[in-house]
Every structure is written in C-alpha cells, then in structure tokens.
Steps between C-alpha positions, in 0.01 A plus 500: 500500500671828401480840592567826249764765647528725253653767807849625580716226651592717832246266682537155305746348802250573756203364260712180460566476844116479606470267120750248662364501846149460346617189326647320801142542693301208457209643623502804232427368169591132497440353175612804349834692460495876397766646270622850487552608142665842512607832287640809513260817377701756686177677569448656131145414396593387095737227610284381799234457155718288333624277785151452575413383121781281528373320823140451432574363158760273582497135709393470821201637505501799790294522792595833633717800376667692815629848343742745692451875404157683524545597140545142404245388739223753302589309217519166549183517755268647245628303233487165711114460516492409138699230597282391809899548713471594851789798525662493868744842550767477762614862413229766365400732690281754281122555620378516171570108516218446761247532183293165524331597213835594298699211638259251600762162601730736661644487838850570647661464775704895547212712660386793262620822561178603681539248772623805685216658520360304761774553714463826445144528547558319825735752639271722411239405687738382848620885471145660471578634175116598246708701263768477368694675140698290205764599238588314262776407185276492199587103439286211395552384811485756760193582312305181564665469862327796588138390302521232734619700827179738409245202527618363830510847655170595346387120672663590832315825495869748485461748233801585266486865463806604354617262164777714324742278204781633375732391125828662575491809762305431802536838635150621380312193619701530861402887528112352467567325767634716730219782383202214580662426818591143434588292820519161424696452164503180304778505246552288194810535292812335433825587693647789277123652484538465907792715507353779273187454734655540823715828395211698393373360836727642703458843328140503568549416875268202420618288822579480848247429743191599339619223178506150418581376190433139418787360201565167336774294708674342200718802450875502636556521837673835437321620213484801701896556501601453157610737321258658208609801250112527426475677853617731650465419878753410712499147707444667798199653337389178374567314840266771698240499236431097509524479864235257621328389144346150546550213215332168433669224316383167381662216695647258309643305742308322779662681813346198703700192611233268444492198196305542198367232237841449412607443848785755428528842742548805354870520563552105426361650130782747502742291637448208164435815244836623561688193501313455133651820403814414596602756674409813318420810687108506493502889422668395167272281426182578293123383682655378845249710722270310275621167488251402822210616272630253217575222732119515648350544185662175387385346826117649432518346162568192670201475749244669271595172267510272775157614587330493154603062510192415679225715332652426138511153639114483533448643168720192343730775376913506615742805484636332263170510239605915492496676137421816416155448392425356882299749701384278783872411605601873511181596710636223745836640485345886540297390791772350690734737452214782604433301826874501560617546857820376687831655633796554273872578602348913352223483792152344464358456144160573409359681166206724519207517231739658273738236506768766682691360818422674855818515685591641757629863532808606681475892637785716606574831595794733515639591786817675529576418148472171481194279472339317774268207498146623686281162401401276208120456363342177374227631255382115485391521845465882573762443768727850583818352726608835631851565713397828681845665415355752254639831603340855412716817475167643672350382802309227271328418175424866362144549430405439129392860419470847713328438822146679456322590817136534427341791673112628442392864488240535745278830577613785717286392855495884567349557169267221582405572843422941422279376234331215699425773739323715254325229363338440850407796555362520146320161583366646873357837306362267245278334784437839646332626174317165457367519837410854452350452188289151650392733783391748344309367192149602583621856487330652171876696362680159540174277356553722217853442455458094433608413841528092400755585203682745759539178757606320184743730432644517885539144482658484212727749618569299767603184326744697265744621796447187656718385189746703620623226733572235292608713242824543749505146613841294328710284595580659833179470635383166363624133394557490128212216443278765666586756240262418240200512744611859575503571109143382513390749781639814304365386197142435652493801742573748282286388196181454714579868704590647196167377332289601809678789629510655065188301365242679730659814430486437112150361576405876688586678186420257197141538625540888530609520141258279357198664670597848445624448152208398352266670318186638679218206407771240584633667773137546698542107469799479678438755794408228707794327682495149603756426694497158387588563202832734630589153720475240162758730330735453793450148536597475137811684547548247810435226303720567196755559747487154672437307182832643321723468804332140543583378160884701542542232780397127395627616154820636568558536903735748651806368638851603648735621241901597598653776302880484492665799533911617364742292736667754744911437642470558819788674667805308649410166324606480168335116436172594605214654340154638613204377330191738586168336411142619516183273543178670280130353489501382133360289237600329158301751345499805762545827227126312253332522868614804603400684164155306519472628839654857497323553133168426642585723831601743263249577312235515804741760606511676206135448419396621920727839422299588230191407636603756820558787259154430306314530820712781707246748409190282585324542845249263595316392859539102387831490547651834678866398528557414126736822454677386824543132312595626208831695704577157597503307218752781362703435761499106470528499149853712477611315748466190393552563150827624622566233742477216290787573191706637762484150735564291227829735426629480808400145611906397549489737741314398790490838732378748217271231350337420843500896571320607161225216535390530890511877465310505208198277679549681875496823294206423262311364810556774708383754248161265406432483882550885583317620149202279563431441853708843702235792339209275564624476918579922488140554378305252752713639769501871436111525305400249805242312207543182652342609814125631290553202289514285801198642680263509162577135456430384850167691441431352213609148573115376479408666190476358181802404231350818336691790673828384420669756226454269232111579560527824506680570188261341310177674673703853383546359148152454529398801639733696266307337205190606579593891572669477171132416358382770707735750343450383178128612522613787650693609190220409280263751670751772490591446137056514423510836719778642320317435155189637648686827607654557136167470323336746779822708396421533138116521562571855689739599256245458245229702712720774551645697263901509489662785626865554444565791681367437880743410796311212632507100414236285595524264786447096502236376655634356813426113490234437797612208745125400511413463146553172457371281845726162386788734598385447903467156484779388697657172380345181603577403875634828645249784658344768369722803578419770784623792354282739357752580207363258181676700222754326288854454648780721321689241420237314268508820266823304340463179410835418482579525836203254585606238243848387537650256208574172717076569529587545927406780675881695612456587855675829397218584261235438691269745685550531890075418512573175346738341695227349803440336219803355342635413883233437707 
C-alpha cells in the first residue's frame, strides 16, 4: 500500500521513522505493509503538478498524497478529489485551506495560521478585555487570519474597533491608532514589517502602561535587536517600545513527558531524529520544527487505515480493492481520519470540521528583553494552563480603552423646590377660587358668569401645576423602572388640565361669538343659553383629549430614553473621561405625536385668540366675564405658543428646559385664576351683592322654578313684544293725524286768499291727546294710569326713537313713563 509525497524532503526521516515503527506493530495494520513513495517539489506549484501526474499514473496505485507547502497543498488538495485521494498536510498552514467546500478530502496535521486566535480570544477574555484594535500587513494570510479573529471576537461578544492594514509604510495606519485610542493591539506582519511597526510606534508614544500589543511568536528571539537600515530607531528605542508585548506560538512539540501511540516521549522523538540526521545542526536543517507534525501525520495515516479494516470488512471490500473510481473506500478513509484522536510526540492530535489540527498554543511575554513563558492553551479542550508570572509595567492589565465614568445630569433641587412652592400656592388659590365660586353660585353676577365652566376651569388649573411635580422628578428622586410611570403622570396631567382649565374658557367665548355673530332672525334663536349645551362642547374637548393620548400609549408608549452628551477630561487624570447622560420621557415616534398633539393645541389656541378679539366689544348678561376670558386666553396662548418650540430647543438642557415649561403653566395659571375669579371676589365684597342675593333667595326658596332669571328674561322679551305692538299703533295714528292736518292745511289756504305781504304764519293745529280713545288703553295686564295727563308722550312724535333695528325697545330710548312697564 503506498503513499504519494510529492513535498520537500526536510521531513522524509521523521516520516520514515513513524513508516518503520508502524510496520513492526502487529496490532496496526497486519496483513498489510504501507510504502512511502517520495519526491521533491521544493514548494513551487508547476513541479508539485507534474510529480503528482507522475504518481497517480504510474504502479502502485496511491491511497493518499501528503504535500508539504501551502502553495502545493492548494494544489494538490483541490486537484485530488477528481481522483477520490484523501490529501493529509504535515506542513500548511494557510487559512484559506480550511475551505471544505474548496478542498473537500483535506486535512493536515500543522494547525492553520488562525489557531491563534483562540488563544488570543482567550486572553482576551481572562484580562477583561470587549475591545480591542488590529493592524495588519496586507498579505493573503494576515488577511484571512484576521477574517477569522473577527468571527470569534464577534462570537465572544469583544468588538474590534480599530482594523488599520498597511503595504509598505505603516506610519499612517499606526497614527489611526493612536488618534482612535487603541489599547489592545493585535499585530500581524512578518519580522521586517515588525521592525518598521514598532519604530513608528515608539514615535507615536503608542506603549507603556496604557498598551498591549499581542504579536506572532515565530519571529527571532531578538528580532527586536537586529539591525535594520529601513529604520531609523535606535535599539534602545526599539527595546522600550516592545516592552511587555505578548506572543502565541503553535506547539509543535508535546512539552509533556507522557507516551503517545507510538510509545515514544517527546524528547525520545528528538533523541532518534537526530541520530537519523547524523549529526547535523537542526537550525541547518530545512522542516525540523516540523518534523513532529510529519512523524504524526504518518502515524494518523496509520490508525485512520487501521480503523477503516473492520467497516470495509463488512462491506466484503479490502484496502486493497482501492482505485480511483472507489468512493465508498475513501469515505471510510475520510471518516476515520475526521474522527481522529490520539497523542503524538507534537501534543495531542485531533482535526476539527475543517480537517485543520487543534494544538496547543504556547504564550510568552517579554520581560526585560527576553521572552518568558506565561502558559500554554489546548483549543481541543478549552483548557488555559496559566503560570501567574505575567508582569505589567503598570500596576496590572491596562484597561482596554479610556476609563469612562458615567455621570447623569439631574435638575437643580433649588430650581425644583422655588417652583414647587409656587405651584402650591398656585394649587391652594386654585381651591380658594373653586370654593368661592361653589359658595357663592346662587348669587345672580356669578350665575351669570357660567359658574360650572368657572369650577371647570379652577380644576383644571389645578391639575396643570400639579404637573409641575413630576415634571422635576428624574433619576434623583425615583428608581429608573419607576421613570416611565412618572412620564405617564406629566403626560396625563397636563393634557386633561390643559383641556379643562383652556376648553371651558374656549367653550365661554365660542358660544359668545356664535350667538352674537349671527344675524338678527338666527340670532333671536340662539339668545337662549343652555348650559348643557356649553358642558357637551367641553366634554368633547375632554374626550378628544383622552382618546389621542390613549391611543399615543398602547400604540407607541413613552419610555426612558438616555442622551449622551461630549466626553469631558476631568482634571488630574489623564485616562479617565466623564460621560454626562440625560434620561427624557420618549417614544419611537415622539416628534409625529408631538406635532399631532401641539398642531391640534395649536390651532384651538390660535382659533380661541381670535374668537377673544371678535367678541371684545360684545356685552351680554349670559355670560358677564367673557371679556375677562378672553384676557386669559391671550395670555395662555403666547405663552404656550412660546413655550413649546422653545422646550423642545433646549431639551439637552435640563435647568432652562424645566424653567421655561413650569413657568409657563404656574404663569398661565396664575393669570387664568386672577383674570377670572379675583374681580368677581372685589365686587361681592366691596358692592356687598351676595348679601341681597342671599336674603331674596331664602325668601323665595318656596316659590316656583319661575322666578329664577331665566324666567324673567323671557317674561321681558315678552313684555317688550307687546309694547312694540303698542307703539306700532301708536305710529299709525300719528302718521293718519298728520295727513289729516295737511289736507285741513290746504283747505284754509284755499278759503283764504294768499297774502304775501303780512308778518304772520299760520299755526298747526296742536294734535289733541283725546282724539283718538285706543291711545288710553293701557296694554293688556297693567292698570289704567292715575295721572290726569292722557296726551301723547314726546318721545312718540319720532318714530325712530321708538323702533330700534334689532326690533327691542333700547332702554336709552325709551320714555321715563314707560319703564313700570318694561321692569316691573
């Protein structure tokens, strides 16, 4: 049974070694013998194709090819499927080998070059480290390393947040670094790249005890020292700059005493290698830190074929029945080797699902200038054997970025506390008016004024400072899962106060403007008030109100946002920053609600000023305070339209923002409270009407619904109608008299002859009071008059100071006989 080896021949005593020892084991392989048919590519890629055309089309047939180089290894491996060949590598280490779909028999037995990145990943983690920076020689290689270093960090939850590469000159990609505060620095480059690295390091002050830097440990021990024209840093430069890096290095050689499957120890393996060398200096000779990795693979080989015997054997099939047309014996083979697991003179051997080896990984540190072992890490079994002599130039591992100290902005608790204070009092005059105005609501001036709406508006008032309070309540007053409730109580407060306290204002003058606004048929329609009607339109308001903010909150609830402010150095500490934060009530979709909500605000606002100025020259009984609601709903509406833009300006700044809203409401409130409710107090307590008032109504407590004002009004409507009748008639017997007059005029002048020349005119017959008896009659229900004087009053000689437009009698125009009549 023979093997291809179309590799260099730097490993081919220690493959022949563990090919011999095979052969002597009787219980490896029995009835077989394995041969080791090698050549010499010398790692170029066209003559590893030709050696391998020679071997698969020449006697024996081969079971297994067993290339060297990565580049011959990408060959051969993709090539080898056509062949059904199992390819086993003792020396490629490129990533972009661990491609099953590229390389799908492949498996070797050097770890690929990203088997440090567990290693790494597991430092990471022991040292606390979630971010950490890369740089990077723009290789194949390095490039794939660091694909794969990305995954496992992004898996292990540590962001990468600085990845700078570099051709040539890593100066720029090192000055990134140093301007994005990189702390943790993986580097991947070759040795000369190192040098060039660690010069432009030491310019930029980019270690010390803030700095670790994490390099490959197959460079020279004093890589560091040697000499390099392509710098221009001295040694001593160099030697402070790379102080206390860390490395991890692939073991290749078990550091363990104990026997493997070849019941050799690690240094028994040495011991034989060298005495089939004969002598030579192992630094001069080519693959001897991989000639473990070739002696186990030979020794895999062995036991994956040992182990395909019995299932082949079951099928009726031998090892021997191989070609190149035989799947079923290379799936054996595949599936042996995959399930591969025992310890080699390199350290235990075991391929993951790429077919890759996991090794163990040696990690060192330098320490005075010369590297120290700190521990080794099995990636087969997650196991980290540390020393505990890592040594820190600081006091320990440095932190993996600037220490940021989160601190939140809370409100002033003076600023809070003077306007608390104002908004209690504004809340204790708020239940003075309303208990004034509850008191005194049988009194005729405040029945006129609407006295429900007015307790409407006091409560109202009322519920808008009370969102005063929570609108000062953060995070220094309350537990953060507490929060949202308290964005729930400013919300609700001050939409329901502002709809209470603003709707039964807007109510008050809507109902002015419509009545008074009409024209005069529609307008005797409307003269009656039912307060009924003024209490639906605020309960709409109400209900709008409630309905939006309900659907705002199972739609899209308010919750705690953090606003992150500019990082601030604080003084003395130069690896520190401040990070101020704010908490805000907030929603995913806070600025559509707000412009729902402060559009439909705004254009009550807008639509209640204009309203005011319609109606600041009407003056009606119904409601007597309208002008006085009207000053208030100026003064609410510039507020608030001011307030509101200006708020959402300054909401990153919690003092102003707090001051501008809860002055605006104390303000608006205090102004509503004094306009409406103060002038109605001074004229019950100077005018004393609530005393009269007080006495008629206990008088009157057992009379009939009738005497209330309502009643009243309507009787003088009534009674107003029917003098109107009366002076109607009245003008219709003047206007007859006045006709009969002219004709008795021009009868005389007829009779008489015309004289031009004498001084004298002649008179009018004065109109006799008695002429006509209708004129006496006094209108139905009221006596007849006592006084002797029946002739016509002086004012009915005009009749348009009788009839007024609006067809009602002006108080001002009538005659001083006629008002027993119009007040009785």
């Amino acid at each position: 049974m023979s093997g291809g080896w179309p590799g260099g021949q730097a490993c081919l005593p220690s493959a022949q070694m563990a090919l011999d020892l095979v052969n002597k084991r009787t219980d490896i392989l029995p009835e077989y013998e394995l041969e080791l048919i090698h050549y010499d590519s010398m790692c170029d890629p066209g003559e590893a194709t030709k050696l391998l055309y020679d071997l698969l089309y020449t006697e024996p047939i081969k079971i297994v090819l067993m290339p060297g180089c990565s580049s011959v290894s990408t060959l051969v491996a993709e090539a080898a499927r056509m062949w059904n060949l199992i390819v086993l590598s003792y020396g490629s280490s490129s990533p972009a080998l661990s491609n099953r779909q590229r390389f799908p028999t492949f498996f070797r037995t050097h770890p690929s070059a990203t088997l440090h990145n567990p290693t790494r990943v597991q430092l990471f983690q022991k040292w606390k480290w979630t971010k950490i920076a890369t740089i990077q020689q723009t290789t194949e290689v390095f490039t794939s390393t660091l694909d794969d270093l990305e995954a496992r960090t992004k898996e292990a939850r540590i962001e990468i947040s600085v990845r700078q590469s570099f051709l040539t000159d890593p100066a720029p990609a090192v000055k990134n670094l140093k301007r994005q505060d990189a702390r943790i620095i993986v580097g991947l480059f070759y040795e000369t790249e190192a040098r060039k690295v660690f010069c432009e390091v030491y310019k930029e002050k980019l270690y010390g005890k803030k700095y670790v830097w994490f390099l490959i440990g197959w460079y020279a021990d004093n890589w560091f020292k040697i000499k390099d024209p392509s710098i221009n840093c001295t040694v001593e430069q160099m030697t402070e700059a790379v102080e206390g890096h860390v490395t991890t290095e692939i073991v290749m050689l078990n550091p363990e005493t104990a026997r493997g499957a070849s019941n050799l120890t690690s240094q028994e393996f040495l011991n034989q290698l060298m005495s089939k060398l004969g002598g030579k200096n192992p630094e001069e000779t080519g693959g001897f830190q991989e000639a473990p990795l070739a002696y186990d693979a030979v020794w895999a080989l062995a036991l994956a074929l040992n182990k395909t015997v019995g299932p082949l054997k079951a099928k009726g099939r031998r090892l021997e029945d191989f070609n190149y047309n035989n799947r079923d014996i290379t799936a054996e083979i595949y599936r042996a080797l995959n399930t591969s697991s025992f310890e080699g003179v390199s350290g235990h051997v075991v391929f993951d699902a790429q077919g890759s080896r996991m090794a163990w990984t040696l990690i060192e540190q330098l320490q005075g200038g010369s590297y120290k072992k700190i521990g080794y890490f099995d990636s087969t079994k997650g196991n980290l054997s540390w020393y505990g002599n890592d040594k820190w130039i600081g006091p320990g591992p440095p932190a993996d970025q600037t220490v940021v100290i989160e601190v939140f902005r809370f409100l002033s608790q003076k600023l809070f506390v003077s306007v608390s204070v104002f908004a209690g009092l504004g809340i204790l005059l708020g239940i003075v008016c309303l208990t004034f105005n509850i008191y005194n609501s049988n009194v005729r001036y405040i029945q006129n004024s609407q006295p429900y709406l007015n307790n409407m508006t006091a409560v109202g008032c009322m519920m808008a400072l009370a969102a005063v309070f929570p609108l000062g309540l953060d995070g220094h007053h309350v537990h953060r899962k507490q929060f949202p409730v308290i964005c729930q109580f400013r919300l609700w407060l001050l939409g329901l106060g502002f709809s209470l306290a603003y709707g039964s204002m807007f109510t008050k003058i809507w109902w002015v403007h419509t009545v008074f606004t009409k024209k005069d048929d529609k307008k005797e329609k409307r003269k009656h008030l039912e307060p009924w009607k003024l209490y639906a339109t605020v309960g709409v308001l109400l209900v709008i109100d409630v309905l939006s903010l309900m659907i705002w909150q199972i739609v899209d609830p308010l919750h705690i946002t953090v606003e992150k402010f500019v990082r601030e150095a604080p003084k003395g500490d130069l690896d520190v920053l401040i990070q101020p934060l704010l908490e805000h009530c907030s929603s995913d979709k806070m600025n559509t609600w707000l412009g729902v909500v402060y559009g439909y605000k705004g254009l009550l606002l807008l639509l209640g000023i204009f309203l005011a100025y319609e109606t600041k020259s009407i003056s009606t009984e119904k409601i007597n305070d309208h002008r006085a609601v009207g000053m208030a709903i100026y003064n609410v509406s510039v507020l608030c339209m001011i307030t509101a833009p200006v708020t959402m300006i300054l909401s990153s700044q919690q003092d102003a923002s707090f001051a501008f809203a809860s002055l605006a409401i104390v303000f608006s409130v205090y102004i509503t409270l004094v306009v409406l409710f103060v002038p109605k107090m001074r004229r019950l307590i100077t005018r004393g009407e609530w005393q009269s008032d007080t006495q008629e109504t206990m008088k009157t407590q057992g009379s009939s619904t009738n005497n209330n004002d309502e009643e009243k009004s309507r009787q003088l409507e009534r009674e107003n109608k029917e003098l109107q009748k009366i002076i109607q008639e009245k003008e219709e017997r003047v206007s007859e008299l006045r006709n009969q007059l002219v004709e008795r005029q021009a009868l005389r002048s007829r009779r008489r002859p015309s004289t031009v020349n004498q001084n004298h005119s002649t008179p009018l017959l004065p109109v006799p009071s008695n002429n006509d008896p209708k004129s006496l009659i006094p209108p139905p229900g009221y006596p007849n008059p006592t006084s002797d004087n029946h002739s016509l009053p002086p004012s009915f000689s005009n009749s348009s100071n009788l009839y007024q437009p609006d067809g009602k009698i002006s108080r001002n125009n009538c005659h001083t006989s006629r008002l027993q009549l119009l007040y009785k």
